[in-house]
C-alpha positions as CSV (number, residue, x, y, z in Angstrom):
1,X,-87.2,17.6,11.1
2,X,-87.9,21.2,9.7
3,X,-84.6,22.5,11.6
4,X,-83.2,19.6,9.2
5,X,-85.1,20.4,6.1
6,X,-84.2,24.0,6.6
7,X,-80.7,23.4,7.4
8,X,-80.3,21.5,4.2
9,X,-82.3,24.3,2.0
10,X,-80.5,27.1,3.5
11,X,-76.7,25.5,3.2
12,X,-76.9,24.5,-0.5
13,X,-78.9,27.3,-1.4
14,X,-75.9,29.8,-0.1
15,X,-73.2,27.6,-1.2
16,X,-75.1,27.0,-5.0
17,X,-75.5,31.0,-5.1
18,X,-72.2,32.0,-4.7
19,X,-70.9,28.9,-7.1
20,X,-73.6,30.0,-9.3
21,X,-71.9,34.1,-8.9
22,X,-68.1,32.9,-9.7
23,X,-68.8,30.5,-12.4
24,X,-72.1,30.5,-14.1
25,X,-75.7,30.4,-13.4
26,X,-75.9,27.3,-15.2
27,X,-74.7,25.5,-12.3
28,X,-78.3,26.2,-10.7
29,X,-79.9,23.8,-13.0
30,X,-77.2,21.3,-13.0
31,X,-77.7,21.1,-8.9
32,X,-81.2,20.8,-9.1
33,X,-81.4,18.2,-11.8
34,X,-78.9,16.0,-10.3
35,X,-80.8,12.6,-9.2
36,X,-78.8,12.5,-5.4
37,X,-79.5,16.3,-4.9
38,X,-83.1,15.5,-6.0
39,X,-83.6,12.3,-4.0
40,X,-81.7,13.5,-0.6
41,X,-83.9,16.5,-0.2
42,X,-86.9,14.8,-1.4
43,X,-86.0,12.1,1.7
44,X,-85.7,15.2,3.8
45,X,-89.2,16.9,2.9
46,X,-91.2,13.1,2.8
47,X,-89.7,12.6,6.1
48,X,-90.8,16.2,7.6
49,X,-94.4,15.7,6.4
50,X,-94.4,12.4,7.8
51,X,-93.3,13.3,11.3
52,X,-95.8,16.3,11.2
53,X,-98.8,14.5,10.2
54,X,-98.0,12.0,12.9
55,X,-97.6,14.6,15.4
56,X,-101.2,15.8,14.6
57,X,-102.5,12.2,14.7
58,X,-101.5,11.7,18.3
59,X,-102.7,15.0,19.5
60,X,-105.4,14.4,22.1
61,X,-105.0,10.7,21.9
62,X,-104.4,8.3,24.4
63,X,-100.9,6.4,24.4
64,X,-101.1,3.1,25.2
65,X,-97.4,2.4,24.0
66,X,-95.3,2.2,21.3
67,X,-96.7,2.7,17.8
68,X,-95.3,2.1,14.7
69,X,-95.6,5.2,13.3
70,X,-93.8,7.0,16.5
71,X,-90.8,4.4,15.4
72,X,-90.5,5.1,12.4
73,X,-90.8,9.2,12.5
74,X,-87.9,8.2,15.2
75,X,-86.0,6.0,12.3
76,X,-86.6,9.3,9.6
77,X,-85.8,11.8,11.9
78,X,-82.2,9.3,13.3
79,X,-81.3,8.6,9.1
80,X,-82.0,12.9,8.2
81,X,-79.4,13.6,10.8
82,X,-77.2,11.1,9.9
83,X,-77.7,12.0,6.4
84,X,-76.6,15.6,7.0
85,X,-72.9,15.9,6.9
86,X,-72.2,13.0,3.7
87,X,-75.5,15.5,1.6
88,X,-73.6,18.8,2.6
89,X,-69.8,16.7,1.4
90,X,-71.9,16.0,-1.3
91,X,-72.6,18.9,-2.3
92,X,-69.2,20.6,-2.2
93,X,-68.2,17.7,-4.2
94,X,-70.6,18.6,-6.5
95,X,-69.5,22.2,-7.4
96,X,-66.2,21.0,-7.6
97,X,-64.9,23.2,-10.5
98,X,-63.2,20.4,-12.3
99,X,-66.2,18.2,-12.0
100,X,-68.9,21.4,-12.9
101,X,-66.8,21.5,-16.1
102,X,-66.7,17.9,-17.1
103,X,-70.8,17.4,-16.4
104,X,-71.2,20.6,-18.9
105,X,-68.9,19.1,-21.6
106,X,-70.8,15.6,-21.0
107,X,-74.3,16.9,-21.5
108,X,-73.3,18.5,-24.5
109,X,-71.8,15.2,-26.2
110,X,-74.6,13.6,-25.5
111,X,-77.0,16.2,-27.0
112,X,-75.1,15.2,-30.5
113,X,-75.4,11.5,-30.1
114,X,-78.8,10.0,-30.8
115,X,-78.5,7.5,-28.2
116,X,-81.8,5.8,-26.7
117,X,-83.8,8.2,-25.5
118,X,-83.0,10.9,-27.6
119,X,-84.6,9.6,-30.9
120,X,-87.8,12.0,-29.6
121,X,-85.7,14.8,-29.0
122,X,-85.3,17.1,-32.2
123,X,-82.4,18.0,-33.7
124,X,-82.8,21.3,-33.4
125,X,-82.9,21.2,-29.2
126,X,-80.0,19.4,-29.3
127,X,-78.2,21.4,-31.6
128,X,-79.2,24.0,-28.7
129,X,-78.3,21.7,-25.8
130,X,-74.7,21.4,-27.3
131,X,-74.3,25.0,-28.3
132,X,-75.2,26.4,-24.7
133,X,-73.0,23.4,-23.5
134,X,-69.8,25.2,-25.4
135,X,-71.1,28.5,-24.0
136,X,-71.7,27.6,-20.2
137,X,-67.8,26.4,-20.7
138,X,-66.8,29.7,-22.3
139,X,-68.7,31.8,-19.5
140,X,-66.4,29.7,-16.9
141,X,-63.4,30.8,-18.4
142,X,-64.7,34.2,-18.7
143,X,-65.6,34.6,-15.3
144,X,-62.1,33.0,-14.2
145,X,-60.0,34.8,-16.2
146,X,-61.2,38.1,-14.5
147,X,-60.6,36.3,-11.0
148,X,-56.9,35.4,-12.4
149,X,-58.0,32.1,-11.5
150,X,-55.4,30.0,-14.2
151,X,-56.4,26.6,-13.5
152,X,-59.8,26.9,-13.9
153,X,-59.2,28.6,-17.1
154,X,-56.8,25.9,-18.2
155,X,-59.6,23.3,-17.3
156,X,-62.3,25.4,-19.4
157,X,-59.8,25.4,-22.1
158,X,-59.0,21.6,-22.2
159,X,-62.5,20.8,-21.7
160,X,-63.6,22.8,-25.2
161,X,-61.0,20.5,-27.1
162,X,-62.1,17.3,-25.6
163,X,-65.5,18.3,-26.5
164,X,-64.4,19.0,-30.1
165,X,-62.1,16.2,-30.8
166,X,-65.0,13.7,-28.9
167,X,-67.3,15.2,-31.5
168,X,-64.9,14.7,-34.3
169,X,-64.8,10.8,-33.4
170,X,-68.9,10.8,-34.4
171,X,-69.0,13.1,-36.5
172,X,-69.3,11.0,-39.7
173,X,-72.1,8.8,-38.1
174,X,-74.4,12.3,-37.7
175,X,-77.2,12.7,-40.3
176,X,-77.0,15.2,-42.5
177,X,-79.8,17.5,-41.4
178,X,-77.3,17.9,-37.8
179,X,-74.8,20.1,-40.4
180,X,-77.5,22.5,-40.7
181,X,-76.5,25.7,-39.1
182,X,-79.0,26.4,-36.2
183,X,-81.1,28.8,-35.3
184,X,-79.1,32.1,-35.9
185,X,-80.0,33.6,-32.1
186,X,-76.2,33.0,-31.0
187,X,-74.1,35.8,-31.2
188,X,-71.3,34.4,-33.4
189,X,-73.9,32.9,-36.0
190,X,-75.7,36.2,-36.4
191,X,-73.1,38.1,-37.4
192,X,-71.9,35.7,-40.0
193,X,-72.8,36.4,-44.1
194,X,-75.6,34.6,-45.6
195,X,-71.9,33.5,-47.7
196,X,-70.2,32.5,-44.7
197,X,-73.2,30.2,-43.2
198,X,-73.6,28.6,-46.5
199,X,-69.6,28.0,-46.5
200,X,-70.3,26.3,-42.9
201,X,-73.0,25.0,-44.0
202,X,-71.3,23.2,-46.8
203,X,-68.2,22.2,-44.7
204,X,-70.2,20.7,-42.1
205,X,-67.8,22.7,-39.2
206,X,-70.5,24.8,-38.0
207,X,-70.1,23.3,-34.2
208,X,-65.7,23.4,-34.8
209,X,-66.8,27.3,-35.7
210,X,-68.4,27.6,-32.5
211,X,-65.7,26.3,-30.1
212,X,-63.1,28.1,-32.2
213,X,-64.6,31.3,-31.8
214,X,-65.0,30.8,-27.9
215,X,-61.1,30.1,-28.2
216,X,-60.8,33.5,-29.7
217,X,-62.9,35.4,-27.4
218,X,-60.7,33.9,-24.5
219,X,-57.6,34.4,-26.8
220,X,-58.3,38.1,-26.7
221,X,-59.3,38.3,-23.1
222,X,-56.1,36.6,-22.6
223,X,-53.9,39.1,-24.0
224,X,-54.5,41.6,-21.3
225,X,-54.9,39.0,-18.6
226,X,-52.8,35.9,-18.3
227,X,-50.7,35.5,-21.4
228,X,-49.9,32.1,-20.5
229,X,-53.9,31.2,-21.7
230,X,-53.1,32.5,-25.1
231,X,-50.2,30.1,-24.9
232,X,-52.6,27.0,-23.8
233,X,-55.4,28.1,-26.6
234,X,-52.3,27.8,-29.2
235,X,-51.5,24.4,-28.0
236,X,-55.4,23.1,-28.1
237,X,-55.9,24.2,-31.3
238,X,-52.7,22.6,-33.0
239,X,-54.6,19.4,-30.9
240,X,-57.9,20.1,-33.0
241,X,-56.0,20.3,-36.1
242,X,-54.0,17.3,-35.9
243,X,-56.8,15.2,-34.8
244,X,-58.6,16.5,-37.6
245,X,-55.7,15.4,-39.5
246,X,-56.1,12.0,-38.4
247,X,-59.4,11.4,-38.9
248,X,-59.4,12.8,-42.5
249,X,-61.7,15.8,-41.4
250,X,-59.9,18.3,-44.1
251,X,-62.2,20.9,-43.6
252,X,-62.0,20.9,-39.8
253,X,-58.1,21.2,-40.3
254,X,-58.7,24.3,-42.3
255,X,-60.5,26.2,-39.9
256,X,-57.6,25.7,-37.1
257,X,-55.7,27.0,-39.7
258,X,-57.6,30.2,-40.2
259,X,-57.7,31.0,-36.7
260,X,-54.0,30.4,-35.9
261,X,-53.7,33.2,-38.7
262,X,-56.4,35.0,-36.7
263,X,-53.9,34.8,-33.7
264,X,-50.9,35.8,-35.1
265,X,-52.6,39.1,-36.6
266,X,-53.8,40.1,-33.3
267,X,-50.5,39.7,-31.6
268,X,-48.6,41.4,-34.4
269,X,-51.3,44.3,-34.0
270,X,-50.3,44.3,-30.1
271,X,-47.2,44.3,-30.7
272,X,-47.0,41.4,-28.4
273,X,-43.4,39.6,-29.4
274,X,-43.7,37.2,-26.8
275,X,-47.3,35.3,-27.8
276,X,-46.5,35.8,-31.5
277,X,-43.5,33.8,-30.5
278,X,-45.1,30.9,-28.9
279,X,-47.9,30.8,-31.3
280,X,-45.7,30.3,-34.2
281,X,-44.1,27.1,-32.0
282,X,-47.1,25.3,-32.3
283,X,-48.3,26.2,-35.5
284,X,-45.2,25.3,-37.2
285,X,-45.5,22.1,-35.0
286,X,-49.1,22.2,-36.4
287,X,-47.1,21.9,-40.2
288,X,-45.0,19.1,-39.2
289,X,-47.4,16.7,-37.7
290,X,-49.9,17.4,-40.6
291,X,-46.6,16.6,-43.0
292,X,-46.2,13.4,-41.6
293,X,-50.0,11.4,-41.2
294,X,-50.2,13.1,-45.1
295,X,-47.2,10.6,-45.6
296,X,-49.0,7.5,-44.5
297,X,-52.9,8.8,-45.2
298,X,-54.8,8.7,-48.4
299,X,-56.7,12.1,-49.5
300,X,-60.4,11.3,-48.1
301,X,-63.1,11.0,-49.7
302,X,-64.5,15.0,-48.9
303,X,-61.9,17.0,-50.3
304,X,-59.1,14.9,-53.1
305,X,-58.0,18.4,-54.8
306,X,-56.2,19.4,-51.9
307,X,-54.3,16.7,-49.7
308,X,-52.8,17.6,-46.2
309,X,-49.2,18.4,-48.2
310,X,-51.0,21.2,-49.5
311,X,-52.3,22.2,-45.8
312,X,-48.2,22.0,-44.8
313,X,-47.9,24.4,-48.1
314,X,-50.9,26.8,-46.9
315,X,-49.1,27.1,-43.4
316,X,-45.6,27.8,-45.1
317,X,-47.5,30.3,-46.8
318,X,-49.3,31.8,-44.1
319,X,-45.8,32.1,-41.7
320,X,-44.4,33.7,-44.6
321,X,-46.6,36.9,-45.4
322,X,-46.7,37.6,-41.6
323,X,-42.9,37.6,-41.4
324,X,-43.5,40.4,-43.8
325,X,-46.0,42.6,-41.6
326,X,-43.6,41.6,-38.6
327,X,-41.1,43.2,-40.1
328,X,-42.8,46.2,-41.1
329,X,-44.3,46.8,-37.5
330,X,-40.3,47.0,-36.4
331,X,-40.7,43.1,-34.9
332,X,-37.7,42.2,-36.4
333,X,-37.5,38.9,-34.1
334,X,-40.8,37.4,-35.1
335,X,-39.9,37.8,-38.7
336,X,-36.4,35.5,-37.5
337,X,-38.3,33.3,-35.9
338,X,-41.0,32.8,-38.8
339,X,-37.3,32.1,-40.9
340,X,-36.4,29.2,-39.0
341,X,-39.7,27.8,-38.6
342,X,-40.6,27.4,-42.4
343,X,-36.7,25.9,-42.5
344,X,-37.4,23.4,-39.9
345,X,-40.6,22.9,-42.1
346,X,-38.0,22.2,-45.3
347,X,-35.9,20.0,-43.4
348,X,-39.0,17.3,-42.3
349,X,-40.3,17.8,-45.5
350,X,-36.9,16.9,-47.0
351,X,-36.5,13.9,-44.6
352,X,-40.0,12.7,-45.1
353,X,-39.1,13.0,-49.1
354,X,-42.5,14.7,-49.5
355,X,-44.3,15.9,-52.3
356,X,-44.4,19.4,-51.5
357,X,-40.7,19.7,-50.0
358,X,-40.0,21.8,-53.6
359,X,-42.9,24.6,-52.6
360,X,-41.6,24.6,-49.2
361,X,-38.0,25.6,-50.0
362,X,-39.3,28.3,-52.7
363,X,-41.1,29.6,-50.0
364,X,-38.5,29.8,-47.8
365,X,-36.2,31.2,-49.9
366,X,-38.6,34.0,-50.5
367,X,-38.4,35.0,-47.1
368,X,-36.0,37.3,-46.9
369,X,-37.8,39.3,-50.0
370,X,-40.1,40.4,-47.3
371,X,-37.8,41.3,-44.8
372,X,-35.4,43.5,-46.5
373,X,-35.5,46.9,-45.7
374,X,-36.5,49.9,-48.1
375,X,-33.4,50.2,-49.9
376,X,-32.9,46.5,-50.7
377,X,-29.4,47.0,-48.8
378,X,-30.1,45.5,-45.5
379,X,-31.3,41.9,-45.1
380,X,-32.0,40.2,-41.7
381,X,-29.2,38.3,-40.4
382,X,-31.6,35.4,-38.3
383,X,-32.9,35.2,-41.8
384,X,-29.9,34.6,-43.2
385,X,-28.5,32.3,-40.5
386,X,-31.5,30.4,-41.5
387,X,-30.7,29.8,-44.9
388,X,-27.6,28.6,-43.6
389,X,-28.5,26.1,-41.1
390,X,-31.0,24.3,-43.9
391,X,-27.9,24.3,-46.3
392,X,-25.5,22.6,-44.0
393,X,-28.4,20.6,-43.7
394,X,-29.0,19.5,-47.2
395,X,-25.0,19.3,-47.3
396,X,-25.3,16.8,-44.5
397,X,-27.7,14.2,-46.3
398,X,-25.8,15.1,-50.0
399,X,-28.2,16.9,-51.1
400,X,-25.8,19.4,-52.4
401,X,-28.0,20.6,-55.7
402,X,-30.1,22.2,-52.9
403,X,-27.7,23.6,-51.0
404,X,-26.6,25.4,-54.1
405,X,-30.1,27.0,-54.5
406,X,-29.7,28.5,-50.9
407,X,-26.2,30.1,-51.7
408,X,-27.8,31.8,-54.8
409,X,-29.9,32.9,-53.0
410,X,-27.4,35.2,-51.1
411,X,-25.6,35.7,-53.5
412,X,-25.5,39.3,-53.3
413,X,-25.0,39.4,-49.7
414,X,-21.3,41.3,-48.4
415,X,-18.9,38.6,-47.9
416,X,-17.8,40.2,-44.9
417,X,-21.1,39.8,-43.6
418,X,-21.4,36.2,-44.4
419,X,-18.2,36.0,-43.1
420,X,-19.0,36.8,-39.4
421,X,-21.8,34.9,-39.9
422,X,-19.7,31.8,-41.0
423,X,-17.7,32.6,-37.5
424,X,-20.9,32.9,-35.0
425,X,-22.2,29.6,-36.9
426,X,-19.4,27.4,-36.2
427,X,-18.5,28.9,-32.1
428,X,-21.5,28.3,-30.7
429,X,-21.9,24.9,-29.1
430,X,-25.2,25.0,-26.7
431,X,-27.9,23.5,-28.8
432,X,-30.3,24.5,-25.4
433,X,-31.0,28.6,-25.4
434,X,-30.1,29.9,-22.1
435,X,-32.9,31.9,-21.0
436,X,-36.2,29.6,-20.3
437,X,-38.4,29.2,-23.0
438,X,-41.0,26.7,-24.5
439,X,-38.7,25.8,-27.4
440,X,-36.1,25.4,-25.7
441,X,-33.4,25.4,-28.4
442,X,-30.5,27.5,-30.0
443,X,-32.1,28.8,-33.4
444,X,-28.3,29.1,-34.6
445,X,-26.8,25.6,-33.1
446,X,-25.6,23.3,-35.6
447,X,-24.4,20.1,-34.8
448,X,-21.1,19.2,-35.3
449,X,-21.6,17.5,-38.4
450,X,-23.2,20.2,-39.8
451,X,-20.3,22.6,-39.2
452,X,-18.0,20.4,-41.0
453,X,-20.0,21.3,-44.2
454,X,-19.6,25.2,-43.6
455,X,-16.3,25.5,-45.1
456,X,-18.1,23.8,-48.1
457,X,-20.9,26.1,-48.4
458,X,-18.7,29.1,-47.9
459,X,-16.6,28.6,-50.6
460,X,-19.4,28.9,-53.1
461,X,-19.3,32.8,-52.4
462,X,-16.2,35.2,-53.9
463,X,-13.9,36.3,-51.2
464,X,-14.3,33.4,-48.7
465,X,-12.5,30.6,-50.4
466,X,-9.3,31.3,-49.4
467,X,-11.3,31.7,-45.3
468,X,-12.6,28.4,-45.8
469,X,-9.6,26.7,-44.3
470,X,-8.4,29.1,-41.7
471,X,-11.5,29.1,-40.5
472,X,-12.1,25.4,-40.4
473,X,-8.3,24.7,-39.3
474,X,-9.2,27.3,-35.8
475,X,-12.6,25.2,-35.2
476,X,-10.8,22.3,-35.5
477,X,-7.8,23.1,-33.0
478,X,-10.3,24.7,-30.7
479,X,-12.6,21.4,-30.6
């Protein structure tokens, strides 16, 4: 029976060590407050101090056959044994990754409920409990992303945004003393302004804060170690927004929105095309969901000055002045893609027949102001393309007063320019890009119903009347 007890000490012990050394130390307490863990090698000790004090007790006796005590040390000793291999399964099953990560984000739900049994508990430990709970996740990801170990990154990354959104769902049942910020010994609360906790304070996102800051932390580790996490971190956080969205949590929404700008400046300072690419994806995605619950939701209650339209506007906004330091870094591209994004922004808004489709096209059509070059001579041509492809657009639906507003726009552009433009526009005919990407999509594709409206829109401009139907006339024949 001590062979047995030390068996089971010596194998979880090892196995809990080197969990403990890839993941967290965190998982030490977890083991040891798990009820099976603590019941199995309780059974295992009660059973070895039973068989040894039964030993001593027939030491020097006499036997005079079997005793019930000799039967049942036999019937502890038989069940240990048996018990060996499932506690040992057991216990692999419990440092499952997966299933590590999952008990963390549990125990720190629960910490912000105030669920039976927790009424004694102050709000101050649990504001701990659920701060270390977001932590112990972050140190997981940490720890993997060093090992290049992607899924478990991927799992510490979903596993943050569950906990978030969860939280979201009872956050308006929380008393109002849980929005205090807590105690300032965490890293990303200390270095915060007396201003800034105040601001959190008053928004009540203090805990949002905390898991978006993790997000950034792995964001930048990211950067130089699996790209493909920055990728994932992008898509989460559009997930924390919209579900803020949804449940009317304004201020929530705003802080996704801050940190997607906190994403795109630090992969526009590493000159990293590729993320800043991706990024944009889901925060113009980020735009258009927000676009449409503001269509079928009433401004809450928290913040009526500023209604998710004007969140759609902000974004616009945002996309915009980094096309400009794009485009001043010599990232030509992003600045493009930043150009079709806010378009494909006009073009929902326009469908939607929102509010704020007006703000969105001036914005749009402000664009190119930033990304013309020194001499005013020079303006992109994915910009312009863009311009285009919202016009035909507009020209589409019959909304040709707005169409009109995007030709004089460029109207100082070189007809021979717009010209070859007019002649990429209506040749290509693969709406998917050929090269794999998470878009997936042609930025210049127009469908053919859009290309019928380009001789149209042309002929607005000096010079490319007469073009108009030759043009048209060789698409025609070669369809």
């Amino acid at each position: 029976m001590a062979a047995v007890l030390g068996l089971a000490l010596t194998v979880s012990s090892i196995i809990v060590q080197l969990a403990a050394t890839r993941f967290t130390p965190h998982i030490t307490v977890l083991f040891f407050r798990a009820r099976t863990n603590m019941l199995v090698l309780g059974f295992f000790v009660v059973s070895t101090l039973f068989v040894v004090w039964v030993n001593f007790s027939l030491d020097g006796a006499d036997y005079a056959g079997p005793r019930w005590d000799v039967m049942f040390s036999m019937v502890l000793m038989t069940t240990s044994l048996l018990l060996l291999f499932p506690y040992f399964a057991y216990v692999f099953d419990f440092l499952d990754p997966n299933k590590i990560i999952g008990r963390i984000k549990t125990n720190g739900l629960d910490a912000c409920t105030t669920k039976l049994g927790r009424q004694s508990i102050s709000i101050e430990q649990r504001q701990r409990t659920a701060v270390e709970a977001v932590e112990h996740l972050t140190n997981i990801g940490l720890n993997a992303l060093q090992q290049k170990d992607k899924n478990i990154v991927s799992a510490t990354i979903d596993a943050l945004r569950e906990f978030c959104v969860e939280y979201g769902e009872m956050k308006n049942g929380m008393v109002l003393e849980w929005f205090k910020i807590p105690d300032r010994q965490s890293p990303d609360f200390v270095s915060l302004s007396p201003e800034a906790i105040t601001d959190l304070r008053h928004r009540r996102t203090w805990l949002e804060w905390k898991v978006l800051r993790q997000y950034q932390m792995l964001f930048t580790e990211g950067q130089s170690q699996i790209k493909d996490i920055c990728y994932l971190i992008a898509i989460n956080t559009r997930r924390l927004g919209e579900a803020a969205s949804v449940y009317g949590d304004l201020r929530a929404l705003d802080l996704t929105i801050k940190f997607f700008n906190t994403y795109l400046r630090a992969t526009l300072n590493a000159s990293d095309i590729r993320t800043a690419y991706n990024i944009l994806h889901q925060y113009r995605q980020l735009g258009e969901t927000v676009l449409e619950i503001g269509k079928r939701s009433k401004p809450t209650v928290i913040d009526r000055d500023k209604t998710l339209a004007d969140r759609t506007i902000e974004i616009a906004h945002r996309m915009r002045y980094y096309s400009g330091v794009a485009f001043q870094r010599n990232m030509a591209f992003v600045a493009e893609v930043i150009a079709h994004d806010i378009g494909t922004l006009c073009e929902r808004a326009f469908q939607l027949s929102s509010e704020c489709h007006d703000d969105l096209l001036k914005i749009f059509l402000a664009v190119d102001d930033a990304t013309e070059s020194a001499d005013k001579a020079k303006t992109l041509r994915g910009v312009r393309k863009a311009q285009i492809k919202l016009a035909t657009h507009y020209l589409v639906y019959g909304a040709t007063s707005l169409a009109r507003r995007i030709a004089e726009d460029m109207r100082m552009e070189d007809p021979r320019r717009l010209r070859s433009m007019w002649v990429e526009l209506a040749n290509l005919d693969t709406p998917e890009f050929w090269e794999v990407n998470d878009r997936g999509s042609n930025f210049d594709y127009l469908t053919p119903d859009q290309k019928a409206t380009l001789p149209k829109f042309f002929a607005w401009f000096d010079g490319l009347q007469a073009d108009g139907a030759v043009l048209y006339d060789s698409f025609v024949l070669r369809k």
